[in-house]
C-alpha positions in Angstrom: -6.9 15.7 2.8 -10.9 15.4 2.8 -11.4 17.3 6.7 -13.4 14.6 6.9 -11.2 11.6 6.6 -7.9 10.7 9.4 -5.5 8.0 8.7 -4.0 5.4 10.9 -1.2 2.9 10.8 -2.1 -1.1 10.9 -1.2 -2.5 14.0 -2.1 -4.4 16.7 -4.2 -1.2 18.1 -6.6 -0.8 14.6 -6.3 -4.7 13.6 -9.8 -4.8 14.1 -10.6 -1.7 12.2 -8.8 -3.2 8.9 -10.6 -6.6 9.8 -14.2 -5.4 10.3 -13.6 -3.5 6.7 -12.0 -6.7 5.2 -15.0 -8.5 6.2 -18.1 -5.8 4.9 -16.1 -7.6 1.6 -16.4 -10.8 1.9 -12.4 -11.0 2.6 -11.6 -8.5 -0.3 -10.7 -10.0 -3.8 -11.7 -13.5 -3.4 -10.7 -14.0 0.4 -6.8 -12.3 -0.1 -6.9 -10.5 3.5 -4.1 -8.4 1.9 -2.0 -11.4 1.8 -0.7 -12.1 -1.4 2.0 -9.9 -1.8 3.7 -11.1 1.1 5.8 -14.5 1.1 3.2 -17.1 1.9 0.9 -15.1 -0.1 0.6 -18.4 -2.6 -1.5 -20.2 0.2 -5.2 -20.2 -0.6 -7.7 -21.1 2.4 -9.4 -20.0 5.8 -5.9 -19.4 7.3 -5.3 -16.0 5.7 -7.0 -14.1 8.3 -4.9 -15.5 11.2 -1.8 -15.7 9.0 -2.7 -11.5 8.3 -3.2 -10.8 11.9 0.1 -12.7 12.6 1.9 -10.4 10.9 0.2 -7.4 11.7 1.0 -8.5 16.0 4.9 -9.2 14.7 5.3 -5.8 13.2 5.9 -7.0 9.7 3.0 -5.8 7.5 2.0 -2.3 7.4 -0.6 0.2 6.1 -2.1 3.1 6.8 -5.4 3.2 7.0 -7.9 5.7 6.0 -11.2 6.8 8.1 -14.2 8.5 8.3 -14.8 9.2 11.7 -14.1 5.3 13.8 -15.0 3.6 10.8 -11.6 1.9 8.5 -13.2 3.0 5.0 -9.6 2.4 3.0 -5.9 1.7 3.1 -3.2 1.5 1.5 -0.4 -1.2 2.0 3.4 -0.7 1.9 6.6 -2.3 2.8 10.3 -3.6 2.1 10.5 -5.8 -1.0 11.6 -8.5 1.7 8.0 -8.4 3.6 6.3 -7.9 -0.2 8.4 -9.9 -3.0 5.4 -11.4 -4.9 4.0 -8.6 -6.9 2.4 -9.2 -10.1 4.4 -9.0 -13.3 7.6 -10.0 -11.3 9.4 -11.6 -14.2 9.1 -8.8 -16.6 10.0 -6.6 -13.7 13.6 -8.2 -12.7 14.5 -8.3 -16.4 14.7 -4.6 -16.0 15.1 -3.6 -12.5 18.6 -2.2 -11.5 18.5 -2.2 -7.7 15.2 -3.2 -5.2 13.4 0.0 -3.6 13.4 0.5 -0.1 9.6 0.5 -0.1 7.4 -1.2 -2.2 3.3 -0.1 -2.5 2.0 -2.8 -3.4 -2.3 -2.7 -2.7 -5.5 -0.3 -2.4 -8.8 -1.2 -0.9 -11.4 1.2 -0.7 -15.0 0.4 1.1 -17.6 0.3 -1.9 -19.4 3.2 -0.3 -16.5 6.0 -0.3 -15.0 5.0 -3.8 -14.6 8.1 -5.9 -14.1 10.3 -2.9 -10.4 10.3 -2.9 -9.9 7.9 0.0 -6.8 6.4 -1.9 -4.7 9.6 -2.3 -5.4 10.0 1.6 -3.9 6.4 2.2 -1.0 6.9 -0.5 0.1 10.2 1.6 -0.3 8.3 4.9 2.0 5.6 3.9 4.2 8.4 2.3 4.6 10.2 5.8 4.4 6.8 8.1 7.7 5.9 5.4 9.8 8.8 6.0 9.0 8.4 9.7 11.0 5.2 9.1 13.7 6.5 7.7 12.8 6.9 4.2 14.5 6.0 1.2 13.7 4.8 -2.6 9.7 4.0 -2.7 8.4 2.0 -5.8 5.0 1.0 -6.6 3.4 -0.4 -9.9 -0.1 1.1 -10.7 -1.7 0.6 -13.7 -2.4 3.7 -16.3 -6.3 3.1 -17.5 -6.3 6.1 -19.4 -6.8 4.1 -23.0 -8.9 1.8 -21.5 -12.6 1.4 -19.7 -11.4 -0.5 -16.1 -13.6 -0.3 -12.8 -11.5 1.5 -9.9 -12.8 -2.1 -7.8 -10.0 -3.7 -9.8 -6.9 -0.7 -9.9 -5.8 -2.8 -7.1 -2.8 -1.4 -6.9 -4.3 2.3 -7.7 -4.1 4.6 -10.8 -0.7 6.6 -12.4 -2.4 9.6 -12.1 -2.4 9.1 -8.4 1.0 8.2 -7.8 1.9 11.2 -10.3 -0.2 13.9 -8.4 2.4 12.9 -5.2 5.7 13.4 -6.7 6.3 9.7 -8.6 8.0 9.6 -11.8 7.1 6.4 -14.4 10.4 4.7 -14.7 9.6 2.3 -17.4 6.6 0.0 -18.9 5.9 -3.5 -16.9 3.5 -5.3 -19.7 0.2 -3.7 -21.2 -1.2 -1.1 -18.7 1.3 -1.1 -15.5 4.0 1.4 -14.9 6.9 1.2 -12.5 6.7 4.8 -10.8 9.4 5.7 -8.2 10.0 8.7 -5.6 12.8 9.2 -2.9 11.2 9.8 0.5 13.4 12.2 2.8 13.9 10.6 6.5 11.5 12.5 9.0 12.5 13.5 12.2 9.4 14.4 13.1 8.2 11.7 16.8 11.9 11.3 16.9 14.4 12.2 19.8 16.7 14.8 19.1 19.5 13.1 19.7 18.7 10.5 17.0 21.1 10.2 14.1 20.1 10.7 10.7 21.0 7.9 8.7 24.9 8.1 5.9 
């Protein structure tokens, strides 16, 4: 990690870090608020902010959130496939998935000013360590691989392979032109747990 950078998790505590950031971007990709992965992701309006802050107050979105110094400059969103069922390519993704992932990362979003500076590898192993703090388990995600193509990193929403590969995913199999479904088993970590707590099977 750049000495420079810290990561936090989204909650009630940093919403308004992740909504002052949100906001330096005009709501990030067209007004999304980092909502449409999630269920009523479909709805397209003024409401998104609320409807994010919502769920960030009732515990069911998360991130971690990258910054430099007190300023949010990134993040990096994750979840169950129950909190985040709408990813893109879904129908050529069921034809060929076996069993849903614990964890699904599903979105990057990195201030205009730090791109290129590694601020998404700094998210991806927040959400990483925040996951196994939360038991762990099977963590898919669905970057794209630009390495044929010319792409601006302001639209590898949901980051580049090399990435994913450079912490310990595998590519499981193709998901249309450019996207890759990449998966890595996360051990549980007992680490900010009491001893007595029971490790999970």
């Amino acid at each position: 990690m750049d000495p420079s950078f810290s990561v936090k998790y989204l909650d009630p505590t940093t919403w308004a870090d992740f909504a002052l950031l949100v906001e330096r971007h005009g709501g990030v990709w067209g007004g999304c608020w980092c909502l449409g992965f999630h269920p009523e992701g479909a709805q397209k309006g003024a409401h998104r902010r609320a409807a994010k802050e919502t769920r960030v107050r009732d515990r069911s979105a998360h991130a971690s959130l990258v910054y430099d110094g007190d300023l949010c400059v990134g993040w990096c969103q994750f979840g169950s496939p129950v909190e985040l069922p709408r990813i893109k390519l879904r129908r050529i993704y069921q034809q060929g998935a076996e069993r849903l992932p614990d964890w699904r990362i599903t979105c990057f979003f990195v201030d205009r000013q730090y791109r290129g500076k590694g601020v998404s590898g700094v998210a991806l192993s927040g959400a990483l360590e925040e996951i196994a703090r939360q038991g762990g388990g099977l963590v898919e995600s669905y970057p794209e691989d630009p390495s044929h193509r010319s792409v601006s990193s302001s639209f590898l929403y949901n980051g580049s392979i090399s990435i994913f590969e450079r912490q310990g995913f595998s590519r499981v199999r193709q998901i249309g032109k450019n996207h890759w479904v990449v998966a890595k088993v996360v051990p549980e970590s007992l680490q900010d747990k009491p001893p007595s707590s029971p490790r999970k099977g």
